[in-house]
Residue frames relative to the residue before (quaternion, step in Angstrom):
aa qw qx qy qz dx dy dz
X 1.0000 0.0000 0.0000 0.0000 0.00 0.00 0.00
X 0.4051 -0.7623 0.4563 0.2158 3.59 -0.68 1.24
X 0.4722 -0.6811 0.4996 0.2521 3.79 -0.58 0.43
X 0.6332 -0.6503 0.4152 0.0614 3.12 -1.20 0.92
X 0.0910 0.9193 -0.3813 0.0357 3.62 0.89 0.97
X 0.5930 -0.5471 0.4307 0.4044 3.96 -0.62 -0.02
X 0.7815 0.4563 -0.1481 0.3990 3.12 1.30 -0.38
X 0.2275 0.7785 -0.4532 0.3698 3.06 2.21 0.31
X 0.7490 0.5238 -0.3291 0.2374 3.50 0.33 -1.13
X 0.7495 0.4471 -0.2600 0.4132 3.19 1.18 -1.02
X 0.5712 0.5616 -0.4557 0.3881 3.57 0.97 0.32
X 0.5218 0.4571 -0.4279 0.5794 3.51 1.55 -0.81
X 0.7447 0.3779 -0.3677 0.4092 4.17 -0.36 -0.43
X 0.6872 0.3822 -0.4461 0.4275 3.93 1.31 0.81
X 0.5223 0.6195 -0.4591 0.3642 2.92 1.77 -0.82
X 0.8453 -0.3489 0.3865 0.1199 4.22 -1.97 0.21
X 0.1650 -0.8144 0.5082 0.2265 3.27 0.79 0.76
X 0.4475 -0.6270 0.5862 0.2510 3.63 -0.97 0.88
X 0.0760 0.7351 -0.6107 0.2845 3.94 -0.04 1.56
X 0.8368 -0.3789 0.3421 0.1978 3.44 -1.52 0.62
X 0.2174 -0.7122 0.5543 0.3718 3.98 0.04 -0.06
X 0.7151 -0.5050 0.4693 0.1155 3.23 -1.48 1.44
X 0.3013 -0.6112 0.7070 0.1893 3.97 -0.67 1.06
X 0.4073 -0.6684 0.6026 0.1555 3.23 -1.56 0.81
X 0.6184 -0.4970 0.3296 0.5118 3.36 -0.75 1.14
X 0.8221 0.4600 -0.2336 0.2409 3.92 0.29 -1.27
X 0.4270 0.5544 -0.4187 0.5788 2.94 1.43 0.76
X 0.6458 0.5250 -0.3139 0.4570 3.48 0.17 -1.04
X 0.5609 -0.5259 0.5646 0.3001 3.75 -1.32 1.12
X 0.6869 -0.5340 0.3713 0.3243 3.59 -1.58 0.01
X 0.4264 -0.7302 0.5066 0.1683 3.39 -0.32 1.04
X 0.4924 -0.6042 0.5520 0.2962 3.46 -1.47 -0.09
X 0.5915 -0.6280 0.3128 0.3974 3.17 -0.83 0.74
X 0.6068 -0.4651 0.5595 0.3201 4.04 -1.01 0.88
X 0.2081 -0.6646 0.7039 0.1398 3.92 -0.95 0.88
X 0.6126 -0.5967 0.4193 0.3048 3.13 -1.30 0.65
X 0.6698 -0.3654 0.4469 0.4671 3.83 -1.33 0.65
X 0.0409 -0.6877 0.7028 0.1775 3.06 -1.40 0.38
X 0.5779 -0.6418 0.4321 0.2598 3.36 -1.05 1.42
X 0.1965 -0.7340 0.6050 0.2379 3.84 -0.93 0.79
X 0.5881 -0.5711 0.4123 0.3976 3.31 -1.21 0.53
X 0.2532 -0.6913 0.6695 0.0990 3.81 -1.29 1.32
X 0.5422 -0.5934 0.4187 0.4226 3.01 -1.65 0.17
X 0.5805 -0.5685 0.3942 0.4295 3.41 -1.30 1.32
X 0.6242 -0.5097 0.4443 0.3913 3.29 -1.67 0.12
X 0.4020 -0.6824 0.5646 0.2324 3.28 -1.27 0.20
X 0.8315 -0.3831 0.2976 0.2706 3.29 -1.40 0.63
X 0.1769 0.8669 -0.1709 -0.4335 3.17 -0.34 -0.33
X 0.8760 -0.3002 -0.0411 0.3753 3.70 -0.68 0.55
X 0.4620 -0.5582 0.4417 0.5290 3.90 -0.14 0.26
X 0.7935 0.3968 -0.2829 0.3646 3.75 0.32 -1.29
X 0.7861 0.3416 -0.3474 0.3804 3.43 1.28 0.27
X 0.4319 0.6262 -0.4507 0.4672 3.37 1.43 0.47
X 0.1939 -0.8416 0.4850 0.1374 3.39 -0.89 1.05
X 0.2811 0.6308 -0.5389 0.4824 3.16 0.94 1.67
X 0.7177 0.3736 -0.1714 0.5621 3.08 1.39 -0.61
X 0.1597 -0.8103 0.5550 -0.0998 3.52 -1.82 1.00
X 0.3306 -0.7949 0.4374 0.2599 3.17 0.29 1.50
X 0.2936 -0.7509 0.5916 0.0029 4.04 -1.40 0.77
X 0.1730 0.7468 -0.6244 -0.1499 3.38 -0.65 -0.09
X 0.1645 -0.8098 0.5613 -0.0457 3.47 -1.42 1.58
X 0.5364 -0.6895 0.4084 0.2648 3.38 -0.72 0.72
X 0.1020 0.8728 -0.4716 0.0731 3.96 0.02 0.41
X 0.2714 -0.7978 0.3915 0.3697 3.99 0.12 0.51
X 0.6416 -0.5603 0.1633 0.4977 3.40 -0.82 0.72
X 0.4933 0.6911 -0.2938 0.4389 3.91 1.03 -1.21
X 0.7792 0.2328 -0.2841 0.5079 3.55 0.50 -0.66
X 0.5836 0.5459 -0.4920 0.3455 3.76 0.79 -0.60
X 0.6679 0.4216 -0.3481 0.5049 3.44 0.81 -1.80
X 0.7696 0.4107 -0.3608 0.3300 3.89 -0.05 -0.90
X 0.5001 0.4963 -0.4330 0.5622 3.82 1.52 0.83
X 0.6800 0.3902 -0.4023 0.4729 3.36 0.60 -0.77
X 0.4629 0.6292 -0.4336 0.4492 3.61 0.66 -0.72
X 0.8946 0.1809 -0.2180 0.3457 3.34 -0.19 -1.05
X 0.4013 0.6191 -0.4586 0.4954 3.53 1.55 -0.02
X 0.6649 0.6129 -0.2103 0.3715 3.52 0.64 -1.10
X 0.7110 0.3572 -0.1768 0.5794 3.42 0.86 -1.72
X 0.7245 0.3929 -0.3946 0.4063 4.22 0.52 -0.39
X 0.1968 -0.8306 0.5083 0.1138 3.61 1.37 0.07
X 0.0432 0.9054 -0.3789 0.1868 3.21 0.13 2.02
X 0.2375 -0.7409 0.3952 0.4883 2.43 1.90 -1.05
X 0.3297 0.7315 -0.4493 0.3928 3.59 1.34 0.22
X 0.1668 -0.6890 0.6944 0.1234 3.64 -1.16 0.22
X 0.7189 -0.4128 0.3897 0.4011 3.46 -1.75 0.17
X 0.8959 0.2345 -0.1405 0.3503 3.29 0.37 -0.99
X 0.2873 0.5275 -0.4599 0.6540 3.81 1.82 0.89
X 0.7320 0.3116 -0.4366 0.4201 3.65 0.37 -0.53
X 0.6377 0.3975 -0.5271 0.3969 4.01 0.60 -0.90
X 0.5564 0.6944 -0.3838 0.2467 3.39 0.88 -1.11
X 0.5751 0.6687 -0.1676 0.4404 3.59 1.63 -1.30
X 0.8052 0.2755 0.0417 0.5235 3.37 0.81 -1.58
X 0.7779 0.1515 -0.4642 0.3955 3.22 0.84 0.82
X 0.2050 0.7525 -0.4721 0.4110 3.21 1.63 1.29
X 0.6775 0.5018 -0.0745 0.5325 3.00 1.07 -1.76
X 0.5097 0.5291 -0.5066 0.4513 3.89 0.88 -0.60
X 0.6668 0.6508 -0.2623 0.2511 2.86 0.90 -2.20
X 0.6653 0.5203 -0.2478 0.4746 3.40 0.41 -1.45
X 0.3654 0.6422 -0.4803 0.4726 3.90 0.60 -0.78
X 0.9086 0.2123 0.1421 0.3304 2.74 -1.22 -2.25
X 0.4857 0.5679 -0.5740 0.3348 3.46 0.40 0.85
């Protein structure tokens, strides 16, 4: 006699409902044509990345620690949505323009 397990149930709720046998399509009168799939919405695309856009060009710049952490701080506390490197990117556009 098999034992009684917690898991008894979930084999009876995969096992084949006992149901009628299926008519074969070639029996059945002419159907209407099938409409095409309709596409469900996906997730939209995403941006794409700074390090893969080849407008962009990774850099590496020397900055003392006091000013990096006291930038990110304030990037952080004004909640721009602005990153470190959109801001140098910002200010040395804007130098740029200056001095031309």
């Amino acid at each position: 006699m098999a034992s009684k397990t917690k898991y008894d149930g979930l084999l009876k709720r995969t096992e084949p409902a006992q149901s009628e046998p299926i008519e074969e399509a070639s029996q059945a009168p002419e159907a209407a044509p099938i409409p095409p799939a309709v596409r469900k919405p996906g997730r939209p695309k995403k941006p794409l990345a700074k390090s893969k856009d080849p407008n962009m060009k990774g850099f590496t710049i020397i900055l003392t620690i006091d000013t990096h952490a006291d930038a990110s701080s304030l990037l952080k506390k004004l909640r721009t949505g602005e990153d470190m490197s959109e801001l140098v990117e910002r200010l040395l556009a804007t130098w740029v323009k200056e001095n031309k």
